[in-house]
Each structure stands twice: as C-alpha cells, then as structure tokens.
C-alpha positions in Angstrom: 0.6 -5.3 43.7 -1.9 -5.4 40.5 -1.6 -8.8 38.9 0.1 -8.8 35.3 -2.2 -9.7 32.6 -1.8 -10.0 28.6 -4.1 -7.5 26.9 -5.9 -10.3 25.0 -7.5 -11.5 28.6 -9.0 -7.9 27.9 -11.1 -9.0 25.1 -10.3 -5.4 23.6 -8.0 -2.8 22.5 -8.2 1.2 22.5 -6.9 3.0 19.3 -5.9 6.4 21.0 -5.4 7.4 17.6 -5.8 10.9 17.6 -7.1 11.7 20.7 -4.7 14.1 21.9 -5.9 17.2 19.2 -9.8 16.4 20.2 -10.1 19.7 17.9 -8.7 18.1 14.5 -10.7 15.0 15.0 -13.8 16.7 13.3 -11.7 18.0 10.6 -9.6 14.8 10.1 -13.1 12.9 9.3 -14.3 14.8 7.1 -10.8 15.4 5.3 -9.7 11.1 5.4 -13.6 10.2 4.3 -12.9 12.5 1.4 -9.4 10.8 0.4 -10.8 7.3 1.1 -14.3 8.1 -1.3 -12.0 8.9 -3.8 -10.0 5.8 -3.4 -12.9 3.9 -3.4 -14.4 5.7 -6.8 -10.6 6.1 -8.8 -10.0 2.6 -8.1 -13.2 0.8 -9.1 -13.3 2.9 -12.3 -9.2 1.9 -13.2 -10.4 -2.1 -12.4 -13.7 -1.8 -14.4 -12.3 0.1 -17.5 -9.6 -2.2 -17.9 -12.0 -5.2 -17.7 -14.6 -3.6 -20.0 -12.2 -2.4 -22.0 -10.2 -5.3 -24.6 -7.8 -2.2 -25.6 -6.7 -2.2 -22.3 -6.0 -5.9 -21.7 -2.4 -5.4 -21.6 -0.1 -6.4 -19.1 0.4 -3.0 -17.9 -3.6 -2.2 -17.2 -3.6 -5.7 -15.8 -0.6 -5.2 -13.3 -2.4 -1.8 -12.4 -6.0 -3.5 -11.6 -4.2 -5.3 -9.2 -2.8 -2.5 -7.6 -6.1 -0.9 -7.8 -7.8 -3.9 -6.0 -5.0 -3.8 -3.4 -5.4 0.0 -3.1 -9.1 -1.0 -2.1 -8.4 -3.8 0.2 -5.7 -2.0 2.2 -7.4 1.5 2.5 -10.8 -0.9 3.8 -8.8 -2.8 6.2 -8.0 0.7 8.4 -9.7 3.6 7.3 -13.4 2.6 8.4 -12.2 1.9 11.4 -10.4 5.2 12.0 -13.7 6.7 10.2 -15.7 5.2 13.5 -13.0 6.5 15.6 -12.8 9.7 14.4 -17.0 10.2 14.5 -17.3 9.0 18.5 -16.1 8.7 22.0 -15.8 4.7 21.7 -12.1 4.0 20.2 -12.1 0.5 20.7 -11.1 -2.5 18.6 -12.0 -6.4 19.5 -8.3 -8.2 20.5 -9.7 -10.5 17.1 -10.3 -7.4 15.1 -6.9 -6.2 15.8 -5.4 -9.4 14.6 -6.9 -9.4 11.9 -6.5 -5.8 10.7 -2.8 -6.0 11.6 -2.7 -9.4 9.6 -4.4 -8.0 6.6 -2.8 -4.5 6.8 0.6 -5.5 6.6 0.1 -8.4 3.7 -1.1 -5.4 1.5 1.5 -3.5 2.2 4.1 -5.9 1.9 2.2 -7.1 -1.5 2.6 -3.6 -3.0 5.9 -3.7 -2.2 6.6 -6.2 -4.3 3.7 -5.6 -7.3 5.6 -2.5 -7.5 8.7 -4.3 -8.7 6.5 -6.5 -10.7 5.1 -3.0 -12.6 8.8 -1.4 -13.1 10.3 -5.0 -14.5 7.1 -4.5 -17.2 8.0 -1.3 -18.0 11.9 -2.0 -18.6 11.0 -4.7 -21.0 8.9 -2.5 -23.0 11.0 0.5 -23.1 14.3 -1.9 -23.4 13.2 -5.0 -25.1 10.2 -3.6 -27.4 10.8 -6.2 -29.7 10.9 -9.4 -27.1 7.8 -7.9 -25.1 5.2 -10.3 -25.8 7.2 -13.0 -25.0 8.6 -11.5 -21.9 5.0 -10.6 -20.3 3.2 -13.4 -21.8 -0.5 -13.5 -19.8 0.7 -16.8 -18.1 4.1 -15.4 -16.8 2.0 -12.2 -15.6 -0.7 -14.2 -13.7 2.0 -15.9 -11.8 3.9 -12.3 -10.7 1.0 -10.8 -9.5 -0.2 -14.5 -7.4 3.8 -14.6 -6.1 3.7 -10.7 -5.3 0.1 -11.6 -3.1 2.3 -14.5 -1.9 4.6 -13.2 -0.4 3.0 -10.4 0.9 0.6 -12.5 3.0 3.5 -15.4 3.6 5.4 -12.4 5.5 2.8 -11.2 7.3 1.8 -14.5 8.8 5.4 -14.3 10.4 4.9 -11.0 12.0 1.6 -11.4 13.4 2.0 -14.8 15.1 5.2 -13.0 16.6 3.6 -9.9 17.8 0.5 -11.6 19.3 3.1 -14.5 21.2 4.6 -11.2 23.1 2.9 -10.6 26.5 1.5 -7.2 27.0 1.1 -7.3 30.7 -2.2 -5.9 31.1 -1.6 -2.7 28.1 -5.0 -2.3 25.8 -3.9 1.3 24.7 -2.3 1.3 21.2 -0.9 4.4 20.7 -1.9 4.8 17.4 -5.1 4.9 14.7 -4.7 0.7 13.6 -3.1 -2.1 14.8 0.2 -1.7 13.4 3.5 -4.1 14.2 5.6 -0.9 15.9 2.7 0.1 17.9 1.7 -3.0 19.4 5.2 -3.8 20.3 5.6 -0.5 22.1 3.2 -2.1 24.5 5.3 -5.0 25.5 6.9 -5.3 28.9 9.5 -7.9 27.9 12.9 -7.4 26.0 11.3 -7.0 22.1 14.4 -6.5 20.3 14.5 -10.7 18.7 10.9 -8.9 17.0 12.4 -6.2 16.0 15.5 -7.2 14.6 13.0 -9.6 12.6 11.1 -6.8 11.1 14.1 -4.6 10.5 15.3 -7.8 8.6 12.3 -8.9 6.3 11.7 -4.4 5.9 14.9 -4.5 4.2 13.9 -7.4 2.0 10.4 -6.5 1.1 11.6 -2.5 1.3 14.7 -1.8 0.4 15.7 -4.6 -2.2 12.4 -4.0 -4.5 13.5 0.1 -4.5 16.6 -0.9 -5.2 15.4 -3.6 -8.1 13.1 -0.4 -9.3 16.0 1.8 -9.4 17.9 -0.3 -11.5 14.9 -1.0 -14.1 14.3 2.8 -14.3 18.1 3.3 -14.6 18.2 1.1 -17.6 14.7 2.8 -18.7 16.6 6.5 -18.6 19.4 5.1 -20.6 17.0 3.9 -23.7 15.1 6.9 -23.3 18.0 9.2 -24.2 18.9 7.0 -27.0 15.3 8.1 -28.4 15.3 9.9 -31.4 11.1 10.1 -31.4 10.4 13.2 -29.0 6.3 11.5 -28.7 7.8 8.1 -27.7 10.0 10.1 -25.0 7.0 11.6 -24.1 5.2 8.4 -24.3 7.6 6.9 -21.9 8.3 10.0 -19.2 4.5 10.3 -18.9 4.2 6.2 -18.5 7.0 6.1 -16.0 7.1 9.0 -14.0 3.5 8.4 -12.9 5.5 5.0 -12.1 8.0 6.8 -10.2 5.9 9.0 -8.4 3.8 6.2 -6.9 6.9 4.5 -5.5 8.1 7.5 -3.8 5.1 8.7 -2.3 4.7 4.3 -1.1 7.9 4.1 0.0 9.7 6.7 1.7 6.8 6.7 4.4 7.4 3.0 4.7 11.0 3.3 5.1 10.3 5.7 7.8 8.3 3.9 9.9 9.9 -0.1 9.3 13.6 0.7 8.8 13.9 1.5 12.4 13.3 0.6 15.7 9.8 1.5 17.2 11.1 3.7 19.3 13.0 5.5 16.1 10.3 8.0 15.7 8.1 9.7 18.3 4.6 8.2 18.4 2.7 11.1 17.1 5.6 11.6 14.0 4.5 8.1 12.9 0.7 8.5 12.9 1.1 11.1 10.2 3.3 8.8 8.6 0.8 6.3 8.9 -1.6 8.1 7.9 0.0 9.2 4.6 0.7 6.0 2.6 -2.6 4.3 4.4 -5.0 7.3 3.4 -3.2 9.6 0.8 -1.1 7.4 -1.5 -3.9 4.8 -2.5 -6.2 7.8 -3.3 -3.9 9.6 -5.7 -2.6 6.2 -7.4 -5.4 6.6 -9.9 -4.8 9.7 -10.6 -1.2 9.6 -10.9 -1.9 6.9 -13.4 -4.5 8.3 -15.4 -3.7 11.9 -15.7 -3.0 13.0 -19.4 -3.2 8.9 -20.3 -4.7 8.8 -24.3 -5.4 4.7 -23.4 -7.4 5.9 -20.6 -9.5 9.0 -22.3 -9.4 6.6 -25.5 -11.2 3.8 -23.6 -13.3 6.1 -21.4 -14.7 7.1 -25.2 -14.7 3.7 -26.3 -17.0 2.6 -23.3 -19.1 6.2 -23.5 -19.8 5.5 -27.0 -20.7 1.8 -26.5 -23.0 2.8 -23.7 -24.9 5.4 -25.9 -25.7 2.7 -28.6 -27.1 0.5 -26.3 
C-alpha cells in the first residue's frame, strides 16, 4: 500500500482551477485581466481623489478609500495568480504560497464584511442624526472603526488558517479550485472535518450574517427618514448615496453566504468557482463605479483637481 503523506511534504499545490473547460480558459484571461485592470485603475483613482481632494475628506470618502485599498489587496492576493494559471500548463502554487494567499484572502474578506457595517452605521447617522453628525463620526472615532474592521478581519483569519493547515491531507495536492480557499482545502482532508467546519459555519454567521443584519437595520431606519423627507433633491441625495450602498452589499454578500453558510460539500465544486469567482473578480471592479456613478462630489472634485492641474 502507498504510504500516507500530508500534502505540505509535497512542497506544492495544484490549483485545477478551471481546467476542465480547457476552451474558456483563453477567454476567461482575457475577460478577469479586464475586470481586475479596472479594479486596479477605479480604485487607485477613488483613494487618490479623496486624498488630493480636502472636499472629500469626509468620513464617508474616507470609509470608501479603505474599501478601495481592500478592493486592491484582495483582488491582488488571487487574481495574478489565476492570471498565471489561466495563461499556462503549470497550475501550481508553493504549500507557503497557499498559506499565505488563503491567510490574506479571507482577512480581506472578512474585513469587508465588517467595513461594510462600518459604511452603513455612517450613513444612518447622517441621514438620521444630521444634526449630531460631526460628533458621531469624529476623525478619531473613524480611524479606530476602520483599524477594528482590519482587526478583526485578520484576527479571524488567523483562526482558520492555523486550523486548516493542522488537518492532514494524506498525500492530496489537487485543490479543486482557482485559490486557496478554506472549503476547498478541507475537501482534501481524509479525516472527520466537521469540528472545522462547524467553526467556519460559526464565525460565517458572525462576520456574515450579523453585519447584513446590522446593515439592514441601519438602512431600515434610513428608509424611514427618507419618507419623512419633504426635499425631493435630498431624497435624491440620499437614494443615490445609499443604493450604491446597497448594491455593493448585495452583490458582496449573497456570493459569500453561498459559499460559507454551508458545508463544503453544500455546493458542487464547479458551482462554487463561479461563485468564487464573482465577489473575488467582479464585485471589487464595479465598487468604484457603483460609487461614483452620477456622484456631484466626485465630478465636482474630478474638476477641482483638473483645474488645479491646468494652472500648474
């Protein structure tokens, strides 16, 4: 009989990734370098206007540069990987590399998670406490939401990597999937996995489930005060401001909830690639559009910084 070896021994894994539709892979590298380009370009211009900008150094626009700069980080920490993938026969990840690309993946997520409450609590206490705004969302009380949102984020994800790399993998170096991801890995186990995944059920229902739940309840509150407007430009105003809000969280988390909120063998393995490959490649690329479509701060400080440039 073959002798029964962890993967790590290995030195390696191999991202099948979409291997099985040889045909799309062409086609799916030039479509996901497109989507992660614009990622790259929307999300550098959001973080550099709002820094260039003093009109935009609002709570809000600072709250959004984070998301921005976690839009960047979490996109980079896959997608030129799968880019490589994609491009040649060698699908290959070092076991180090996969640590650390699982590590760093699911902090970002789990820190979006949670910024995401952070943005929805600012916009409830401008909609429904105009008047005590500035005191609510002083600069110091914002700095410390967005370092406890980055926190926690990468305070969770230190759990669940220490737990999926302690699991023995018995000789398995084919991950099913396009990045090192907490259900694929554990697929490859060969010992009872269910104390790992009743963990990640558990902390995907605090990090998932209780910050939709807390944005719910802030945009519930938010629809309340909006039909007590009189002023149809501040419901304007706030529909346009909030629904980009709204959008982003539903195009985040529904895919999440899909693939954490259930056992890894919930979904079939190709079902959650696309998954995957929606909130990792599509979602942080239309985050600065969402944001900035039809936005007067933005086309006013895009002006603003045109202007300034054509002095100099």
């Amino acid at each position: 009989m073959m002798k029964e070896k962890n993967a790590s021994s290995e030195g390696y894994f191999v991202l099948l990734g979409f291997s099985n539709w040889p045909h799309l892979e062409v086609v799916l590298f030039v479509v996901i370098l497109m989507f992660y380009l614009m990622t790259l370009i929307g999300n550098l211009f959001i973080i550099i206007l709002s820094h260039l900008d003093s009109h935009l150094h609002t709570p809000m626009y600072f709250f959004l540069s984070n998301l921005s700069f976690l839009d960047l980080c979490y996109t980079t920490s896959s997608i030129p990987q799968l880019l490589v993938n994609l491009w040649g026969p060698e699908k290959t990840i070092s076991h180090a590399g996969c640590m650390i690309q699982l590590y760093f993946v699911l902090a970002l997520g789990t820190t979006e998670c949670v910024l995401l409450v952070v943005m929805s609590y600012d916009r409830y206490a401008a909609v429904c406490r105009p008047l005590h705004y500035t005191i609510l969302m002083h600069p110091r009380f914002c700095r410390l939401l967005a370092l406890a949102s980055w926190v926690s984020g990468f305070t969770n994800s230190a759990l669940h990597s220490s737990f999926t790399f302690w699991i023995p993998l018995c000789g398995h170096h084919q991950v099913d999937h396009f990045f090192c991801e907490v259900p694929a890995l554990l697929r490859l186990s060969c010992v009872d996995t269910h104390a790992n995944e009743l963990t990640l059920m558990v902390t995907s229902s605090i990090f998932v489930l209780i910050p939709l739940i807390l944005i719910l309840s802030s945009y519930g509150a938010i629809a309340r005060a909006v039909l007590r407007m009189q002023s149809t430009t501040g419901l304007q105003k706030v529909f346009g401001t909030c629904g980009a809000h709204l959008l982003v969280v539903s195009l985040f988390f529904i895919p999440a909830m899909c693939i954490y909120l259930q056992p890894p063998s919930g979904n079939s393995q190709d079902q959650g690639k696309f998954i995957a490959l929606f909130y990792t490649v599509v979602t942080p690329s239309l985050n600065p559009v969402i944001y900035t479509l039809r936005n007067k701060d933005v086309r006013g400080a895009v002006k603003r910084l045109m202007g300034w440039e054509w002095e100099m």
